[in-house]
C-alpha positions, 0 to 999 in steps of 0.5 A: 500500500501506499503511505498515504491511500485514498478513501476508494484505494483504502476501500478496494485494497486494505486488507485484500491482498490476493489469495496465497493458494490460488491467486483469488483476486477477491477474498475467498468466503471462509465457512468454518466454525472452527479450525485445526490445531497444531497441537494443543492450545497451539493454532495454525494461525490467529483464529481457532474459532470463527465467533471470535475471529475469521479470515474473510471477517478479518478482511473486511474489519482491515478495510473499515479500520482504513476508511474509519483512520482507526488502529481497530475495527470489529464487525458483528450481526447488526447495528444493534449487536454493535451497539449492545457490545459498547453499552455493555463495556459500562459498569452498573450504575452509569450515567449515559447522556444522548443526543435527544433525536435519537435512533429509536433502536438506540432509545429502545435498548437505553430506555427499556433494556439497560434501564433495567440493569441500572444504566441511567439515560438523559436525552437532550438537545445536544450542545456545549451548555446542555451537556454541562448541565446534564453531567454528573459524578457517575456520567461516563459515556457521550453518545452522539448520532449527527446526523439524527433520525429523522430530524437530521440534526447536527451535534458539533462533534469536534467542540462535544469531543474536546469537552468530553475528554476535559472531564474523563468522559468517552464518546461514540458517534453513531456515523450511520447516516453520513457513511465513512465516506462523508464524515470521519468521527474518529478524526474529530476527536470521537472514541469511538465510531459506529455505524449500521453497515445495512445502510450505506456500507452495504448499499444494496439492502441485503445485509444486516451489519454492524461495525465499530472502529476505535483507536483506544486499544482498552475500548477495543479489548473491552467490546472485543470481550463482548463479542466474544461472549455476547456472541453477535458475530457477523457471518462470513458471507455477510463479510465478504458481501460487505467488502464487495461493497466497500469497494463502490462506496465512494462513487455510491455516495457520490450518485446518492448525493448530487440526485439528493440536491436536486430533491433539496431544490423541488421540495424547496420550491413545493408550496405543498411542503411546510418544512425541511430537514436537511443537514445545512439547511436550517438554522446559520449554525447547523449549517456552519457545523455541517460545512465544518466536519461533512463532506457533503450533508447527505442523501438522507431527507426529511419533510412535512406536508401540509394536511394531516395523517391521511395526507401522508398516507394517500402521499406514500401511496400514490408513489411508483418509483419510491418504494415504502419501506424501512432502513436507507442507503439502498440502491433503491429511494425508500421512503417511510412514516416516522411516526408509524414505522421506524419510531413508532417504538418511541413514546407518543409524548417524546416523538411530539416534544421532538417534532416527529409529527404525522406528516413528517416523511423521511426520505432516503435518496437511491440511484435511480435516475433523478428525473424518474424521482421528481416525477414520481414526487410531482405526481404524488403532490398532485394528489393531494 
């Protein structure tokens, strides 16, 4: 490798070197739960059994250590698994403080599994001055999700980090919806970077995945234990699914985000839509943290319409190209209620004091051709 690759060299190259026996280009899948030994306690190589380790795995957590700037990386089943492994590096009675639109995955397991074993939780809008009136003697860990879902607010990660590390506190930033292409935690200061790899790393919604990277070999060591104990593991397939699509990440992330511009500008000109949600879009100082630590805002979209829930639903429905659908990052522009299906499992009270209102529509912006996706929307407005 070169001393200094770029993010697609990286992507196609760290940790990929062609196969030994055969020459194989691609990596080869390696299906096996375990592996001959030597002698006893004496392995042929670092891996005696794959819920800790495996080859085509290995591939695939070298080259998201490279896009991540990272010393290590661990891949595992979902995103939640990742998120379950981290959270569970915590001792009993820790205080956790989260960005308030946070994931509802997220909220869930905070809120109504770890509660239960003396976690404690505080959710606020996430800016220098709150954070300091949320600390406490026991708070031990910062999570930040920036850009959020589905508001697709900013948190400044490098200003939150810096504060974080002057008190003792370690942060995670969950990257899932700008990708490792747009935003590099690590580099801003974050202890560790999350993401979902079913969204943009995989991009082709046929994966379920997970994966952290971190450059604090202690926060490894720990997560690393988890893995191994917790037991979700990321199968071999899903490994080399996901290295196949590292490879197209850049050019992905590219297509997703010149067509997300152009829907940024028809829905601004749409007397039908009262608001959106788009990093940089807002407030002068949302945008200035955008302009500061992405690359570019995203093809994650959110938007209301004027009406009412009926609205919405006759909105979805009269769609043709859009598809109705869960999760983003897909080669395929989905589309989806908040208020209904992803956050659903978020209280009725919270999602109101948020803003994740009836009306409010999440769009996650594909690789179809980006006229087909303005018609498709134009005809759906004329319904209403």
């Amino acid at each position: 490798m070169l001393s200094h690759p770029g993010f697609s060299t990286v992507a196609i190259h760290e940790g990929q070197e062609a196969e030994l026996v055969h020459g194989s280009v691609n990596i080869p899948i390696h299906y096996t739960s375990t592996y001959k030994q030597k002698e006893p306690n004496v392995c042929t190589s670092k891996f005696d059994y794959s819920r800790g380790g495996n080859p085509t795995v290995d591939a695939l957590n070298q080259a998201y250590a490279g896009l991540e700037r990272a010393k290590f990386a661990l891949t595992f089943a979902s995103g939640c698994a990742a998120t379950n492994a981290i959270l569970m590096t915590l001792e009993k009675g820790t205080h956790v403080i989260t960005i308030d639109d946070l994931y509802g995955g997220t909220n869930r397991m905070l809120n109504k599994v770890f509660s239960k074993f003396g976690l404690e939780t505080t959710m606020i809008e996430m800016t220098l001055e709150n954070i300091e009136k949320s600390i406490k003697d026991n708070t031990k860990l910062i999570w930040l999700e920036t850009p959020t879902n589905p508001l697709l607010k900013l948190a400044d990660i490098e200003a939150v980090c810096s504060f974080a590390k002057s008190r003792g506190i370690k942060t995670v930033v969950d990257n899932t919806f700008a990708s490792s292409y747009l935003q590099s935690p690590l580099l801003l200061g974050a202890d560790v970077s999350l993401q979902s790899c079913t969204k943009f790393l995989s991009g082709h919604s046929d994966v379920i995945a997970g994966m952290i990277a971190t450059n604090d070999e202690e926060i490894y060591k720990k997560v690393y234990f988890n893995l191994m104990s917790l037991g979700g593991c990321i199968s071999p397939m899903d490994a080399f699914l996901l290295t196949r699509s590292l490879k197209t990440l850049k050019i992905r992330m590219r297509e997703h985000c010149k067509s997300a511009s152009a829907i940024i500008a028809y829905l601004k000109g749409n007397p039908q839509v009262s608001k959106i949600y788009y990093p940089g879009f807002g407030s002068d100082e949302q945008a200035q943290i955008a302009k500061k630590q992405m690359r570019h805002p995203g093809s994650m979209v959110s938007f209301e319409i004027t009406g009412d829930l009926d609205t919405s639903k006759k909105f979805i429905k009269s769609l043709k190209v859009f598809t109705l659908a869960e999760s983003l990052g897909g080669a395929e522009s989905l589309i989806e209620l908040p208020a209904l299906m992803t956050h659903a499992s978020v209280p009725a009270e919270q999602r109101a004091r948020l803003g994740i209102t009836d009306t409010l529509i999440r769009v996650s912006i594909g690789l179809e051709e980006v006229e087909d996706l303005l018609d498709d929307l134009e005809r759906a407005f004329s319904t209403l």
